[in-house]
N, C-alpha and C positions, 0 to 999 in steps of 0.2 A: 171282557177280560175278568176273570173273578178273580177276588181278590187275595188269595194265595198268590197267581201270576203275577196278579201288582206289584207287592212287595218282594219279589224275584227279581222281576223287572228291576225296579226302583232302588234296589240295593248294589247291583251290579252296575248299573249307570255312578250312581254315588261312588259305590269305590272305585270305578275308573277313572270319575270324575277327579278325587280327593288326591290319588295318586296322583292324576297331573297337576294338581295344585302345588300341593309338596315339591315336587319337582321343576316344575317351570313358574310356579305365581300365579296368583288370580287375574293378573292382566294378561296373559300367554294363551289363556282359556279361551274360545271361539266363544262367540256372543248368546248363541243358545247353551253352551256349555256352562258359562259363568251364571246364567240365569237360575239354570235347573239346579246346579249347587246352591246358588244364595238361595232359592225358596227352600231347600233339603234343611240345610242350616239355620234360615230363619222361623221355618215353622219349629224344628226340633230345640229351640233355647226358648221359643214363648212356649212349648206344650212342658218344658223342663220349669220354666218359672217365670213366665208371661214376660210381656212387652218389657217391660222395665228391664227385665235381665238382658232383654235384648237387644236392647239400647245401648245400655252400658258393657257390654260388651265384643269384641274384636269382631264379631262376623257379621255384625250390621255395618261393618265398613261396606261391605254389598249390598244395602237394600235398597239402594236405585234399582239392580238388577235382581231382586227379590220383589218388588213390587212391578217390573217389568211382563214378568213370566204370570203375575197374577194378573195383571191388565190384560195379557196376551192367552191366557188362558181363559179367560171370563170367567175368572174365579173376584164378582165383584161383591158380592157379601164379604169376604179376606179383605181386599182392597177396602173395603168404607171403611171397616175396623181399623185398618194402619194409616189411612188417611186421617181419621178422626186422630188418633193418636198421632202422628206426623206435626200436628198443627202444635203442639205444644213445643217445638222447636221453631225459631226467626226464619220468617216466610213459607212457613208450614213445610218444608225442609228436611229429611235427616239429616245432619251432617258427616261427610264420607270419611272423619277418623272418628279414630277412640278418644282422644284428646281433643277433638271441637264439642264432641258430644258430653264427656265430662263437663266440660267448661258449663255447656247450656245444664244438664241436669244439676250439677252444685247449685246453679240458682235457680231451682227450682221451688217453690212453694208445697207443701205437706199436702194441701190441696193440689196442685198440679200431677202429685205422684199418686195422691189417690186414685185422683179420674181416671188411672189407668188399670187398675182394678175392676172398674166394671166397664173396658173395652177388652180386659183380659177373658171376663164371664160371655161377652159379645163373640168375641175370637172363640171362644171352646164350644159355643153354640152353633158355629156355621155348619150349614146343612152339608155343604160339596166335601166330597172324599178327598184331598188333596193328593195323595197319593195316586189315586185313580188318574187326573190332570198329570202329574207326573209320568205315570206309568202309561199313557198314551202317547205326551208326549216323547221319551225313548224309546218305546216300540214306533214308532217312526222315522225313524230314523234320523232323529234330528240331531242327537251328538255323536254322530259318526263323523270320524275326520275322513 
């Protein structure tokens, strides 16, 4: 699929996605559904302003299901990066609000936020097209209700 098509693909699943969001919740979403949105979302606030942003903010309330679709896609050069970065949370953990994750980042050490600076240089280095995983998986049918 070249990559024009991807980004077709990939933009049409997201707003179909996003709309059912809006409208029903991210828990109402089918399970491939919620996945392909939390990776949409999670890659686009770390390529917006890396990990840290996306930690601290609302849509890593999903990246159980963000790191799901990268497990399940063998996207694990992604996965080592968020794992590595995962670990500076209690039991190497996201936590699934805004406010557990707050809580952990305030006490975080100068050093602790650094180190994500160069898993952010690691992240923008992965070889896999993420998009391309994406756009294979919807053109398969996989969020089709």
């Amino acid at each position: 699929m070249c990559e024009k098509s991807n980004k077709k693909v990939v933009r049409s699943a997201v707003k179909n996605a996003l709309n059912r969001l809006r409208q029903d919740g991210f828990s109402a979403l089918k399970l491939p559904e919620r996945q392909f949105l939390a990776v949409f979302l999670m890659h686009e606030e770390i390529r917006n302003g890396g990990i840290f942003q996306w930690f601290t903010n609302p849509y890593s309330d999903y990246a159980a299901a963000a790191l799901d679709f990268l497990r399940n896609s063998g996207d694990e050069e992604r996965l080592d990066v968020l794992t590595k970065a995962s670990a500076l949370f209690p039991a190497g953990k996201i936590p699934p609000t805004t406010k557990e994750r707050h809580a952990c980042v305030a006490s975080w050490t100068d050093g602790k936020i650094q180190s994500l600076e160069s898993l952010d240089e690691q992240y923008y280095k992965c070889c896999s097209n993420i998009y391309e995983g994406m756009a294979l998986f919807a053109s398969k049918g996989c969020l089709k209700e």
